[in-house]
C-alpha positions in Angstrom: 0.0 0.0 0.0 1.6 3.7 -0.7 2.2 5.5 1.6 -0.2 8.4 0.5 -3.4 6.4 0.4 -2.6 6.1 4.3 -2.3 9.6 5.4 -6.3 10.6 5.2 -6.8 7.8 8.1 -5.2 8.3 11.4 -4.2 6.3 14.3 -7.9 6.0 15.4 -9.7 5.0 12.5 -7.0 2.4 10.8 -8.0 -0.6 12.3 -5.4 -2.4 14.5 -5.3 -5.6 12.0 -4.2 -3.3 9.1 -1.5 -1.2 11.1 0.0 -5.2 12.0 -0.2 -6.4 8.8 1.5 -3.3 7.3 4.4 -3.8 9.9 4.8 -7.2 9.2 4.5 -6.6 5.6 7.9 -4.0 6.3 9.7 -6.8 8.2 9.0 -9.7 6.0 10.5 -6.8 3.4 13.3 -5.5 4.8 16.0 -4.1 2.5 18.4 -4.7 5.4 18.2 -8.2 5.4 19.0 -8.8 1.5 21.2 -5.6 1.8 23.7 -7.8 4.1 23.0 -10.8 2.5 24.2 -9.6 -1.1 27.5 -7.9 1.0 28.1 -11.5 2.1 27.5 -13.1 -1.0 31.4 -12.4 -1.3 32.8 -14.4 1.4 33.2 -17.9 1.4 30.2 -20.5 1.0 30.1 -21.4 4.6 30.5 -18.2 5.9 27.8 -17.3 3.9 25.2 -19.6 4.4 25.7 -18.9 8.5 24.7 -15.3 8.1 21.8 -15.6 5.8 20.5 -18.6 8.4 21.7 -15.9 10.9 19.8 -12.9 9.0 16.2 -15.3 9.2 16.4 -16.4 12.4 16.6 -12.7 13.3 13.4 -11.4 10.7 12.2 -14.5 12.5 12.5 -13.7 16.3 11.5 -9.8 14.9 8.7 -11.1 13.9 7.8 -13.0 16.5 8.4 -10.4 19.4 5.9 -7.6 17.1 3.3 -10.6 17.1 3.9 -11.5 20.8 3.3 -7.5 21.4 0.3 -7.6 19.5 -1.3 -10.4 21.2 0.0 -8.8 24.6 -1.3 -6.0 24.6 -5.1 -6.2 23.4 -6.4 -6.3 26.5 -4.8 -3.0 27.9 -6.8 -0.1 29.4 -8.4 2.3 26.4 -6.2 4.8 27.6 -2.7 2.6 27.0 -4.4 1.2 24.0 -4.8 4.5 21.8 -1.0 5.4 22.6 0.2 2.0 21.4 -2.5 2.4 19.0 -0.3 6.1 17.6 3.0 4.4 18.5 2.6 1.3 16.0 0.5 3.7 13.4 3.3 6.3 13.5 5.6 3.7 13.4 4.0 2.0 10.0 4.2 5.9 8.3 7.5 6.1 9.0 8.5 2.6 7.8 6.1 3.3 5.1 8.0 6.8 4.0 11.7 5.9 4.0 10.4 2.6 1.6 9.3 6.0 -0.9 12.2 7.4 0.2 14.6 5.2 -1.0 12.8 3.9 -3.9 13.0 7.6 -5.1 16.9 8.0 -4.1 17.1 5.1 -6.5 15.6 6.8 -9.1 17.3 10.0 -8.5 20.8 8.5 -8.1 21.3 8.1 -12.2 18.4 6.4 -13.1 18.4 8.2 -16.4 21.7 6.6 -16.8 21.0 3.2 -15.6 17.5 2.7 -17.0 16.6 2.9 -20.8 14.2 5.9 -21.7 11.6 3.8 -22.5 11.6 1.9 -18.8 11.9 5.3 -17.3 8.6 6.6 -19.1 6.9 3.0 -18.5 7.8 3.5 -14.5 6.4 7.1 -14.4 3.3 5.8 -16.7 2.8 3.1 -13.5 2.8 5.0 -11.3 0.6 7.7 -12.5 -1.7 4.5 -13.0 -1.4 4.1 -16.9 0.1 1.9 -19.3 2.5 3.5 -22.5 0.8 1.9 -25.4 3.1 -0.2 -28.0 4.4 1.6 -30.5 5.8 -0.1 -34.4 9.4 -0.6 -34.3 9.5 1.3 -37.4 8.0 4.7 -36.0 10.9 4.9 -32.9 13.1 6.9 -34.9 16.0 4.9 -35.5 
């Protein structure tokens, strides 16, 4: 889900399921995770296969301890359960806005120089929700 299409809810009206799911979603996602697992893709075989086993256990037990919060915590006063309510909401923007963040320091880090013009103007057709129609391979101006 974009992060845009969140922002008219708030803490109070995005149901508790959603706000979990989104979290999890972030986790399950983590750039980290394949971030250190393509740095270690250098080292030897059996170095590497102990840190990606290493890097899942520990999305694992993550993932765990946000569920074992979760189930925790919903029977809590009304009062505790609005602030963890904000807390895991605010939490699930901000996860939520460094993912757009860094998808557009992607693009804006020489994507003109990495990507064809033709994937560039597909991307920005996506995500303006349209399609770039096919053109004859005769007409591109070769």
């Amino acid at each position: 889900m974009h992060a845009s299409l969140l922002r008219p809810m708030s803490a109070s009206s995005t149901p508790p399921l959603h706000v979990l799911r989104g979290i999890l979603r972030h986790v399950k996602s983590s750039p980290s995770h394949k971030a250190l697992e393509a740095a270690s893709a250098g080292g030897s075989s059996t170095g590497t296969e102990a840190k990606s086993s290493g890097q899942d256990m520990s999305e694992v037990t993550l993932r765990e301890h946000i569920i074992g919060e979760y189930r925790k915590n919903m029977s809590v006063p009304p009062q505790r359960e609005v602030f963890l309510r904000k807390i895991a909401y605010d939490y699930l923007i901000l996860k939520d806005d460094l993912t757009e963040r860094a998808r557009l320091h992607e693009l804006d880090g020489g994507a003109d120089t990495k990507l064809t013009p033709a994937e560039l103007t597909r991307r920005a057709a996506a995500r303006a929700g349209l399609q770039v129609p096919k053109l004859d391979p005769g007409i591109g101006g070769n």
